[in-house]
NUPA-568479 format. One record per residue (C-alpha): residue number from 1; residue in three letters; z, y, x. Coordinates in Angstrom, 2 decimals, always signed. Layout:
BEGIN
+-----+------+---------+---------+---------+
! pos ! code !      up !   north !    east !
+-----+------+---------+---------+---------+
! NUM !  ALA !       Z !       Y !       X !
...
+-----+------+---------+---------+---------+
// end
This chain:
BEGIN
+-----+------+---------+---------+---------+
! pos ! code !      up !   north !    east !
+-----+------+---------+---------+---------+
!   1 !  UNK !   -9.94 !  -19.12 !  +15.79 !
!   2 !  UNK !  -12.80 !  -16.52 !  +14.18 !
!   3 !  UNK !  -10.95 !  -13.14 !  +13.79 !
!   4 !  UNK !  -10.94 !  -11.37 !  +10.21 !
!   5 !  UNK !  -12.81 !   -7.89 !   +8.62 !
!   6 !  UNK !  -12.23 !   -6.48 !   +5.63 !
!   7 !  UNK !  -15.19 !   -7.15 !   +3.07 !
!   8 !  UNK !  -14.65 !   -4.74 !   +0.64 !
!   9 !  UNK !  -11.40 !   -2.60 !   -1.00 !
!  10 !  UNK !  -10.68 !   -1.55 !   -4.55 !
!  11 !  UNK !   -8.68 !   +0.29 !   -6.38 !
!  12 !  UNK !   -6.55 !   +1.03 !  -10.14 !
!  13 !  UNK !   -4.97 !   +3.90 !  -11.82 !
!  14 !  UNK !   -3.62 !   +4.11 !  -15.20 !
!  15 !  UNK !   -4.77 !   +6.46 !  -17.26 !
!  16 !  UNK !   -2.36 !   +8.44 !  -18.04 !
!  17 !  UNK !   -1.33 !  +11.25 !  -15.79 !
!  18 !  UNK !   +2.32 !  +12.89 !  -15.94 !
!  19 !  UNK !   +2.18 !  +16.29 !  -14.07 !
!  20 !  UNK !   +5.31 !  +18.54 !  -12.51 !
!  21 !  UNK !   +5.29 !  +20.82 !  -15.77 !
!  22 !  UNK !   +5.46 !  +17.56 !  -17.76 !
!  23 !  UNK !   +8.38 !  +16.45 !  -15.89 !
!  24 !  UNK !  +10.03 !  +20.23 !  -15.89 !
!  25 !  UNK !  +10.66 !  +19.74 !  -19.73 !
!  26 !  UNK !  +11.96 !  +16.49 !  -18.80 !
!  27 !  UNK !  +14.52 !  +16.79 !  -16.20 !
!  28 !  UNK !  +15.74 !  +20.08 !  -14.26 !
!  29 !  UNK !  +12.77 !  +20.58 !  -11.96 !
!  30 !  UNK !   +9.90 !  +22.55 !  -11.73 !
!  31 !  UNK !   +6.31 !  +22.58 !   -9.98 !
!  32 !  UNK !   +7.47 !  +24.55 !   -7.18 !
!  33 !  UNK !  +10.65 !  +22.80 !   -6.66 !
!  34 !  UNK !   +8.60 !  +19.27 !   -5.71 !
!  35 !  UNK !   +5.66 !  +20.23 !   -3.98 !
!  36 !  UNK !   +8.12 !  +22.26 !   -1.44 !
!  37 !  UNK !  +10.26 !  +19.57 !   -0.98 !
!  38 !  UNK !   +7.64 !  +16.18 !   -1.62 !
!  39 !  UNK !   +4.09 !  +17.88 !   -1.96 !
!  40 !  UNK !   +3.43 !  +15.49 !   -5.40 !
!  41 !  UNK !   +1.34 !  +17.52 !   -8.43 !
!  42 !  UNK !   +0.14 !  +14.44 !  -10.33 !
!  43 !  UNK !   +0.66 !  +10.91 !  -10.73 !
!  44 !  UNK !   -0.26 !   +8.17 !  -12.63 !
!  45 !  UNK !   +2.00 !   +6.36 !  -15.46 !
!  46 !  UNK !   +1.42 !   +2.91 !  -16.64 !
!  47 !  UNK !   +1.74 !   +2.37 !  -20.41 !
!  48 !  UNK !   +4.26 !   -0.37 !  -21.95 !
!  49 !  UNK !   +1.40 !   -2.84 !  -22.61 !
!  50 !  UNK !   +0.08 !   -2.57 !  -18.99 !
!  51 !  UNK !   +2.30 !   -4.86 !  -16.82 !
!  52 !  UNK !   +2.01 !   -5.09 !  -12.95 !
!  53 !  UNK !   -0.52 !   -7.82 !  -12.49 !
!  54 !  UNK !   -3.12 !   -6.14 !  -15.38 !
!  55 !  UNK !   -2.92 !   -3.26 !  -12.52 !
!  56 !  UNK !   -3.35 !   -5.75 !   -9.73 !
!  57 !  UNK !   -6.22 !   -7.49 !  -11.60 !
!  58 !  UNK !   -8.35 !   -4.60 !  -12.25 !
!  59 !  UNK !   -8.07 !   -3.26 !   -8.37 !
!  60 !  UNK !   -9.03 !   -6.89 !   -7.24 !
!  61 !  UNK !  -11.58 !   -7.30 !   -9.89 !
!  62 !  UNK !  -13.19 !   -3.92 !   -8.49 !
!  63 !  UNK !  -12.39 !   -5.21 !   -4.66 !
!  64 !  UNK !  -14.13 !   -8.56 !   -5.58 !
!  65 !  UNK !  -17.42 !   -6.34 !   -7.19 !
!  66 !  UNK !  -17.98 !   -4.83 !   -4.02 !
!  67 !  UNK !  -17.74 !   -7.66 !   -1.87 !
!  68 !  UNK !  -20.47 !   -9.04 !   -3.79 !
!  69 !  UNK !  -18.56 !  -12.21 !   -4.41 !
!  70 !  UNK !  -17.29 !  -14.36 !   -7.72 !
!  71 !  UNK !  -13.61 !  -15.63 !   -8.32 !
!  72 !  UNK !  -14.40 !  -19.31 !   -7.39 !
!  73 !  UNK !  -14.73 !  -17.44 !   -3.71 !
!  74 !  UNK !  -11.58 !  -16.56 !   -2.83 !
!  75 !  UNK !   -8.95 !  -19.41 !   -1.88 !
!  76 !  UNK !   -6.21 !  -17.09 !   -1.54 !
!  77 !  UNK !   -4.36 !  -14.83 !   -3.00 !
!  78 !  UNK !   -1.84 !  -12.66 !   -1.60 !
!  79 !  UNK !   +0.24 !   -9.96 !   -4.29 !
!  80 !  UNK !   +2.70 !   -7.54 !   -2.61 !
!  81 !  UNK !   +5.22 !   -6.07 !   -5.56 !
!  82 !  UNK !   +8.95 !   -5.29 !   -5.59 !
!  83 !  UNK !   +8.53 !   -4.60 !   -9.24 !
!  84 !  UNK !   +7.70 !   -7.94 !  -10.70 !
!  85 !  UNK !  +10.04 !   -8.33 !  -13.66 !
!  86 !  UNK !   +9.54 !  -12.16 !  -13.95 !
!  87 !  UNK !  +10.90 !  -14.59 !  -11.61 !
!  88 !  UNK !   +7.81 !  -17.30 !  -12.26 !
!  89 !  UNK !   +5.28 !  -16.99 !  -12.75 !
!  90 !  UNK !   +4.31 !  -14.70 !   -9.65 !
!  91 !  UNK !   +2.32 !  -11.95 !   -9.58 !
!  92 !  UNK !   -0.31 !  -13.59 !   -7.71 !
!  93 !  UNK !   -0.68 !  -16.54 !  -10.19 !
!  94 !  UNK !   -1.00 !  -14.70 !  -13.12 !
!  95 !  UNK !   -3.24 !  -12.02 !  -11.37 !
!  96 !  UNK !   -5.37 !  -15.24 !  -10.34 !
!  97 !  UNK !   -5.38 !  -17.00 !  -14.16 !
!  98 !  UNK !   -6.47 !  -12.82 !  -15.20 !
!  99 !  UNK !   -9.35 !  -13.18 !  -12.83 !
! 100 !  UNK !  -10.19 !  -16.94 !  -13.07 !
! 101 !  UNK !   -9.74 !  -18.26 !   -9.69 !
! 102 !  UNK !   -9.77 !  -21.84 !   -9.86 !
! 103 !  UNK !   -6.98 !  -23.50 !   -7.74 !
! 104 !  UNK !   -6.09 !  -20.67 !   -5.12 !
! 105 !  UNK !   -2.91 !  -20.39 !   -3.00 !
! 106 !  UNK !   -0.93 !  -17.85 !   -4.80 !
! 107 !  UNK !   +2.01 !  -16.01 !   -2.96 !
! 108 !  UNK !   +3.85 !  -12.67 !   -4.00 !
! 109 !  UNK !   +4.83 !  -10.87 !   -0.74 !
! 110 !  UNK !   +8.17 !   -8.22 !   -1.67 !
! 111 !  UNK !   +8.46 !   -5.68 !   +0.52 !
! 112 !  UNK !   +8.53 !   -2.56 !   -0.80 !
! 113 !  UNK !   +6.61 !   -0.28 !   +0.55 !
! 114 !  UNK !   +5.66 !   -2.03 !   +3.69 !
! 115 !  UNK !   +4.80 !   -4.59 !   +1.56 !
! 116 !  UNK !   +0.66 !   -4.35 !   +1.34 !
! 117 !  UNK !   +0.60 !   -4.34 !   +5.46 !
! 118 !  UNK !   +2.40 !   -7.14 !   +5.63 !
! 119 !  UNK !   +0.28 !   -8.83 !   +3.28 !
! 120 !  UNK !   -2.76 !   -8.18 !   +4.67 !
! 121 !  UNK !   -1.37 !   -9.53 !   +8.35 !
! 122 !  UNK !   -0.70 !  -12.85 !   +6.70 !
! 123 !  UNK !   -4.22 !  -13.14 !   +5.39 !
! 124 !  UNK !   -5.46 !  -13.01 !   +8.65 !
! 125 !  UNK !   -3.36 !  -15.41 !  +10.11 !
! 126 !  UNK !   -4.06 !  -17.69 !   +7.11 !
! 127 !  UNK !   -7.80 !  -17.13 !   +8.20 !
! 128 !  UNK !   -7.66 !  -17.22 !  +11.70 !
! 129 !  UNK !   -5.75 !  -20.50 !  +11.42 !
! 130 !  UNK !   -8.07 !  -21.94 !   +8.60 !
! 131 !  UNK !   -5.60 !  -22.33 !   +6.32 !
! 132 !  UNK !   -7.62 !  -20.21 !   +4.09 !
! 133 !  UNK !  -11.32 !  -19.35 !   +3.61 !
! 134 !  UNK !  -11.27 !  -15.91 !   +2.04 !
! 135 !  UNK !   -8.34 !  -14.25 !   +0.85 !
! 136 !  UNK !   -7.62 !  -11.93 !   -2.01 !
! 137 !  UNK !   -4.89 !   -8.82 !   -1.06 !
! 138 !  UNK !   -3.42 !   -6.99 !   -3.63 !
! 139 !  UNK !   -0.59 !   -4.59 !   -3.58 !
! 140 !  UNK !   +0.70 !   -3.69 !   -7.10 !
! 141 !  UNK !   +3.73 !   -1.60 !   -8.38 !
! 142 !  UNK !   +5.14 !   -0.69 !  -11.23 !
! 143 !  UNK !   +7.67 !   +2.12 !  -10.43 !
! 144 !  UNK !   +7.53 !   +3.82 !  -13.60 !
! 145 !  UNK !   +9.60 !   +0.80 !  -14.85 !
! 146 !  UNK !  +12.56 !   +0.68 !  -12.23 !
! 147 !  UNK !  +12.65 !   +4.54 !  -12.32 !
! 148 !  UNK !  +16.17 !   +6.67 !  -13.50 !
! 149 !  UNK !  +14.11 !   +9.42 !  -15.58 !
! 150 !  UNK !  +16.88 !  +11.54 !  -15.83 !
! 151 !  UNK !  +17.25 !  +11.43 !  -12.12 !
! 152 !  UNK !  +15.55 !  +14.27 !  -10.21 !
! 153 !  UNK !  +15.61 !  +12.99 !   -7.06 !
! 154 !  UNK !  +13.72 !  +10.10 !   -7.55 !
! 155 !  UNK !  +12.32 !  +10.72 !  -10.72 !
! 156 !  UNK !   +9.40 !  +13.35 !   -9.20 !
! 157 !  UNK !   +8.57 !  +10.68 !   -6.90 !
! 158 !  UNK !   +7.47 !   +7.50 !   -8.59 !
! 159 !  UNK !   +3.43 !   +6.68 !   -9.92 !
! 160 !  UNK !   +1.91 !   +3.26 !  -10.79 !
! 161 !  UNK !   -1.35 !   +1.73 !   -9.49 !
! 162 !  UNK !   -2.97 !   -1.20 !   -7.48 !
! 163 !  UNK !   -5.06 !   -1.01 !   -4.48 !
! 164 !  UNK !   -7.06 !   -4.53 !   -3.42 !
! 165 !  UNK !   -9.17 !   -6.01 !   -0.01 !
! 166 !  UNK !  -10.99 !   -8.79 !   +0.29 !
! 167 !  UNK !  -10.34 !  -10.76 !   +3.67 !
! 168 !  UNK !  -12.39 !  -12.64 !   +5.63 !
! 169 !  UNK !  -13.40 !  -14.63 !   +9.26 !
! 170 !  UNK !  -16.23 !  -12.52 !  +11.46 !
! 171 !  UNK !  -19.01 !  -14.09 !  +11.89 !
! 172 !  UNK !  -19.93 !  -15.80 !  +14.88 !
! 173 !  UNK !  -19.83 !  -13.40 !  +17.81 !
! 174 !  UNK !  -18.51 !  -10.53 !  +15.68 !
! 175 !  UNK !  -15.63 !   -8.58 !  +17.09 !
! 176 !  UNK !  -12.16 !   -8.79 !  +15.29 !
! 177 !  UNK !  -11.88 !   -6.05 !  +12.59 !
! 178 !  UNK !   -8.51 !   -6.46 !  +11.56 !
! 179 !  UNK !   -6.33 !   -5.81 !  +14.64 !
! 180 !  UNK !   -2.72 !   -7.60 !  +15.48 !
! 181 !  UNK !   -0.13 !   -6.16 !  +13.03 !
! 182 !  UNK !   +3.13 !   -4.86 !  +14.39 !
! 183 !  UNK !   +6.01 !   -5.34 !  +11.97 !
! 184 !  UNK !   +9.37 !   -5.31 !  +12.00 !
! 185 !  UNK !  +12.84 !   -3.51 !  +10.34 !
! 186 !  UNK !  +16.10 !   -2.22 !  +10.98 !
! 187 !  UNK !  +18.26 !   -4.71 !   +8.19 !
! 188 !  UNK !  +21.27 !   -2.51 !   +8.72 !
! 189 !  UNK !  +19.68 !   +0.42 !   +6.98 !
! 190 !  UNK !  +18.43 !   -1.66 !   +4.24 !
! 191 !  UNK !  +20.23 !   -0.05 !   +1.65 !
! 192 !  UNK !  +18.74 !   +3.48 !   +2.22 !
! 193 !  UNK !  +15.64 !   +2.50 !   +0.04 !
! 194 !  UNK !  +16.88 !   +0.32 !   -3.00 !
! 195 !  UNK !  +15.74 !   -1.06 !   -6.30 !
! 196 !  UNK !  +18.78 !   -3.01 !   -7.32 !
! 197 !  UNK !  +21.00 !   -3.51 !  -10.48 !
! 198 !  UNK !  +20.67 !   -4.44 !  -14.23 !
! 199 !  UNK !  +19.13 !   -3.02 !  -15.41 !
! 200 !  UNK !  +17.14 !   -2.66 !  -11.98 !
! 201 !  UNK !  +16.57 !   +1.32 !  -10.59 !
! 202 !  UNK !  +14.99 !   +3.03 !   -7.65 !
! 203 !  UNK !  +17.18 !   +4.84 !   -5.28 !
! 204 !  UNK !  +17.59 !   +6.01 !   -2.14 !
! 205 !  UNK !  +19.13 !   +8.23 !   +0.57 !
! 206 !  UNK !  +16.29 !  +10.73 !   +0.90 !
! 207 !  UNK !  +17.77 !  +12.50 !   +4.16 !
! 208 !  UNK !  +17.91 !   +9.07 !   +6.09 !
! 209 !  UNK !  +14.82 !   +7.82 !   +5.37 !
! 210 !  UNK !  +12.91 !  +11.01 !   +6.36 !
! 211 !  UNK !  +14.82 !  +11.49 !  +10.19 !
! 212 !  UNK !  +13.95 !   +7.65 !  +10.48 !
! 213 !  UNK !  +10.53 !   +7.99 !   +9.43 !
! 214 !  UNK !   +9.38 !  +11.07 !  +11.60 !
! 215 !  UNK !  +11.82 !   +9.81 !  +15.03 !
! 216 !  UNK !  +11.46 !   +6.14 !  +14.92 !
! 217 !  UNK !   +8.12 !   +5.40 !  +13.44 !
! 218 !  UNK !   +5.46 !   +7.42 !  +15.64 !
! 219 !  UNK !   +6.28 !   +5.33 !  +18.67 !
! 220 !  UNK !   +5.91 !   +2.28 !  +16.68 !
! 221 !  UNK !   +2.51 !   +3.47 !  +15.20 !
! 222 !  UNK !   +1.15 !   +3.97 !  +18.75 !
! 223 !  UNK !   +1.64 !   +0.73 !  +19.68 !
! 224 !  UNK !   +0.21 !   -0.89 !  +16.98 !
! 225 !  UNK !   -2.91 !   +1.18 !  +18.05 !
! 226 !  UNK !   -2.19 !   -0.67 !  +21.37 !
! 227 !  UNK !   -2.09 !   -3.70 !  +20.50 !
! 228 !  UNK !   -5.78 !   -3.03 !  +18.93 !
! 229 !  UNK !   -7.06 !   -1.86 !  +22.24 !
! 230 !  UNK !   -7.29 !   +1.89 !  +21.05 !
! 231 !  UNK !   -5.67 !   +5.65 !  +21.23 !
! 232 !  UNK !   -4.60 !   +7.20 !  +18.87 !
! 233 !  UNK !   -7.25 !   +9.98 !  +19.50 !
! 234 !  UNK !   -9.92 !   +7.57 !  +18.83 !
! 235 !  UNK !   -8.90 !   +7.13 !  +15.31 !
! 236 !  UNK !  -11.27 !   +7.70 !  +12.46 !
! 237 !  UNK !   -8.46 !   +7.45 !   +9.74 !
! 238 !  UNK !   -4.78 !   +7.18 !   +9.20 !
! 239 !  UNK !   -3.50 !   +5.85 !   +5.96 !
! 240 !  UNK !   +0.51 !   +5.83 !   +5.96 !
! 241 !  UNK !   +2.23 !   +4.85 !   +2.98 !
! 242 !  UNK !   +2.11 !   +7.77 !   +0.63 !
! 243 !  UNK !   +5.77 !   +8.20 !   +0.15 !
! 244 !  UNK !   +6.19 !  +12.29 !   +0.60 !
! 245 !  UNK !   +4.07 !  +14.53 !   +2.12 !
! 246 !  UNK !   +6.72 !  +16.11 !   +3.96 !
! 247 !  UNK !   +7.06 !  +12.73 !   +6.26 !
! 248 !  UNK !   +3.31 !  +12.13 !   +5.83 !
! 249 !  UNK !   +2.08 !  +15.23 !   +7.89 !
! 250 !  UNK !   +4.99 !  +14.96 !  +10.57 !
! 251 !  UNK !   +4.49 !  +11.53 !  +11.28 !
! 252 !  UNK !   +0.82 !  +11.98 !  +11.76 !
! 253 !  UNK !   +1.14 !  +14.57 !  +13.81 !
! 254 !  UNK !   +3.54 !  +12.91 !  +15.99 !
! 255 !  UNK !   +1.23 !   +9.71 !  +16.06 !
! 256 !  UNK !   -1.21 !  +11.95 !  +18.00 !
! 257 !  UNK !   -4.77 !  +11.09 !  +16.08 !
! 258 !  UNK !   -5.92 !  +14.35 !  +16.20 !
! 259 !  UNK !   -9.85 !  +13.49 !  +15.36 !
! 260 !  UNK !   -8.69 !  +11.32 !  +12.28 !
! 261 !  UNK !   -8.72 !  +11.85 !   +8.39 !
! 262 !  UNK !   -5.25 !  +11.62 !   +7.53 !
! 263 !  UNK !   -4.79 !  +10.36 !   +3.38 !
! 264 !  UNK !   -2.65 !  +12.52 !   +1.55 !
! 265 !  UNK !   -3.08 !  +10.61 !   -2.31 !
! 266 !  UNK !   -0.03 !  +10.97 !   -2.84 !
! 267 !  UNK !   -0.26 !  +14.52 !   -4.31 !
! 268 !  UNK !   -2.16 !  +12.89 !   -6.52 !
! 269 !  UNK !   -0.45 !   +9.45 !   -7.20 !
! 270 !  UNK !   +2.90 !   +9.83 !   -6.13 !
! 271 !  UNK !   +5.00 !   +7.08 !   -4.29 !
! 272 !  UNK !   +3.28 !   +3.93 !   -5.30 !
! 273 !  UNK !   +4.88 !   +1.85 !   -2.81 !
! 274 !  UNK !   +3.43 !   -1.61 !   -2.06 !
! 275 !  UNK !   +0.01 !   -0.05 !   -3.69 !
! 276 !  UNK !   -0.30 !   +3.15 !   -2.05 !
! 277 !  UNK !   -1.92 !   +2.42 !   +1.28 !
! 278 !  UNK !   -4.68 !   +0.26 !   -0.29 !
! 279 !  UNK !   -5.22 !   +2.78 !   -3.13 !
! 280 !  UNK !   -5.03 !   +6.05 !   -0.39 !
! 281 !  UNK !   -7.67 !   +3.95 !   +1.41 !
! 282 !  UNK !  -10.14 !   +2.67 !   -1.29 !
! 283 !  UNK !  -10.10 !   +6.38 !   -2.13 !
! 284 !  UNK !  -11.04 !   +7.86 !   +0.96 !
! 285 !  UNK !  -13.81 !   +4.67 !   +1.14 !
! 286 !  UNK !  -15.35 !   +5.61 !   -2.08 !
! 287 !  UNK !  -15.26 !   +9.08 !   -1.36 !
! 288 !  UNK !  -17.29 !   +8.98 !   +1.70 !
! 289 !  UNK !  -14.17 !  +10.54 !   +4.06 !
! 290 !  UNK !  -14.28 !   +6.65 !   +5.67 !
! 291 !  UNK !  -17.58 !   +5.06 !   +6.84 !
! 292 !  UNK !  -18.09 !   +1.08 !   +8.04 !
! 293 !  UNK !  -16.86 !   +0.50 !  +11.39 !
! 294 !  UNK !  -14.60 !   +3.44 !  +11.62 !
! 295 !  UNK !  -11.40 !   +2.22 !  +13.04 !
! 296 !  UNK !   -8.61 !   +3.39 !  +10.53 !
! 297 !  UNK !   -4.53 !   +3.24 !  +11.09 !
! 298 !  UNK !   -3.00 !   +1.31 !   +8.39 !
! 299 !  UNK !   +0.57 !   +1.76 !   +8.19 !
! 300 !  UNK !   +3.39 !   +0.66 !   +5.91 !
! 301 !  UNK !   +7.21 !   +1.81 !   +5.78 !
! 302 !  UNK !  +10.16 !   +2.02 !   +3.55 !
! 303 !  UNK !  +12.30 !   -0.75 !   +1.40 !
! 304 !  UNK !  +14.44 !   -2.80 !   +3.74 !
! 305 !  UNK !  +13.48 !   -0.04 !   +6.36 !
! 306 !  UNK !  +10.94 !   -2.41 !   +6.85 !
! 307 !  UNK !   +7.56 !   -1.51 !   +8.60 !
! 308 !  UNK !   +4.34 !   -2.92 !   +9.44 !
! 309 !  UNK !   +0.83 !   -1.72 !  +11.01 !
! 310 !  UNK !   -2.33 !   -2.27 !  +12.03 !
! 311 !  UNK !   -5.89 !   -0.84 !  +12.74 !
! 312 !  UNK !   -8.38 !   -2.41 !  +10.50 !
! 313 !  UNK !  -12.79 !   -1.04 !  +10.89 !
! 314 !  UNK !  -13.51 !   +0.54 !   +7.42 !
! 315 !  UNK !  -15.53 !   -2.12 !   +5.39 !
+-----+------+---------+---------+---------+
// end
């Protein structure tokens, strides 16, 4: 069993930006109101004609560029999205018809926020187990459309976009550059991070997510550094879901990776849940903040109070 890198990331915005004065005529808010309390200035709206998997195309589509590789490559594709408004086809099939893979596995992976990490741990077991050649991993929300805009507690909160990676097996001799994931939840806090109903909405109990996010989580982060044979200290990067800056920072700080470049996209981008991590790190790739080999903390949290983590080396 070959272990797995990372060829090559991408990422997807919409083009449309809704800023904190747009959404003080909107609601009763105001720019100083949510960057105190959620440090969000921007984020990105998807339009009615641009449905979840034209977001997830265009991130893999750029993932697949880099990697230097075609459609007919990949043998596997892997969608994580909690705002799929069809029940069949997936995400991942249609994604894969948009791109013209020819006769991949096709799997959407729902959850939440956690939901790219947990992804991305499956494609390396698919590939470590040869149950899959390359694999295509794609988180992709939505949360513009299961969003209460007249709710402003949740309403500052929410952007839209797709972040992609290409998986693949090391070559021979190569050292492991996707490290064991650590994942797990606490199913009788589920409920504190919802999108139920019809029609469906995002909501959730702001206060308990936050004291389980910056008490539980940090412990939980360090051993997924563990498990990949590292300290925290030695960390290039940190990528944590972007779901509030005001748990981002803590729970960095509290992880203890004190020499790494810790993403903070979502004072751009808002909370795109299952898309944030691989957007926040695509960003800090093409910006040059991230360079190949650097090891780099991936970390999901959230829906389900689910979580999952693991330390990837920068394509």
């Amino acid at each position: 069993m070959n272990g797995t890198r990372i060829a090559a990331v991408g990422h997807y915005q919409p083009a449309r930006v809704l800023t904190n004065e747009d959404l003080a005529a909107m609601v009763d808010t105001s720019d100083e109101w949510i960057t105190s309390r959620v440090g969000i200035r921007t984020r990105h709206i998807a339009g009615p004609d641009e449905p979840v998997d034209e977001l997830a195309a265009h991130a893999a589509a750029k993932a697949l560029a880099a990697a230097g590789l075609s459609p007919a490559d990949i043998d596997l594709v892997l969608v994580a999205t909690s705002t799929a408004v069809d029940r069949s086809p997936n995400m991942a099939a249609r994604v894969s018809a948009r791109l013209g893979i020819p006769s991949p596995a096709a799997m959407d992976v729902n959850v939440v926020c956690a939901g790219f990490t947990h992804a991305l741990a499956t494609a390396d077991h698919a590939v470590r187990a040869g149950a899959s050649t390359r694999a295509l991993v794609i988180g992709a929300d939505k949360m513009s459309e299961v969003t209460d805009w007249t709710d402003r507690t949740t309403c500052v909160l929410v952007g839209d976009g797709a972040g992609a990676a290409v998986v693949e097996a090391c070559g021979p001799g190569e050292e492991a550059a996707i490290g064991p994931v650590l994942w797990g939840s606490v199913p009788e806090m589920g409920h504190a991070v919802r999108i139920e109903g019809q029609p469906a909405r995002f909501a959730q109990e702001g206060q308990s997510v936050y004291r389980w996010a910056t008490t539980q989580l940090p412990a939980i982060a360090r051993k997924a550094c563990e498990r990949a044979g590292l300290t925290p200290e030695e960390l290039a990067g940190v990528v944590l879901h972007q779901a509030n800056l005001r748990i981002i920072e803590p729970l960095a700080e509290k992880i203890g990776a004190v020499n790494a470049v810790v993403a903070r996209d979502v004072t751009e981008s808002g909370n795109t849940s299952a898309a944030s991590i691989p957007l926040a790190f695509s960003k800090l790739v093409e910006q040059g903040a991230l360079t190949t080999g650097d090891p780099v903390l991936l970390f999901g949290f959230g829906g389900n109070l689910s979580y999952a983590g693991q330390v990837v080396r920068c394509p």
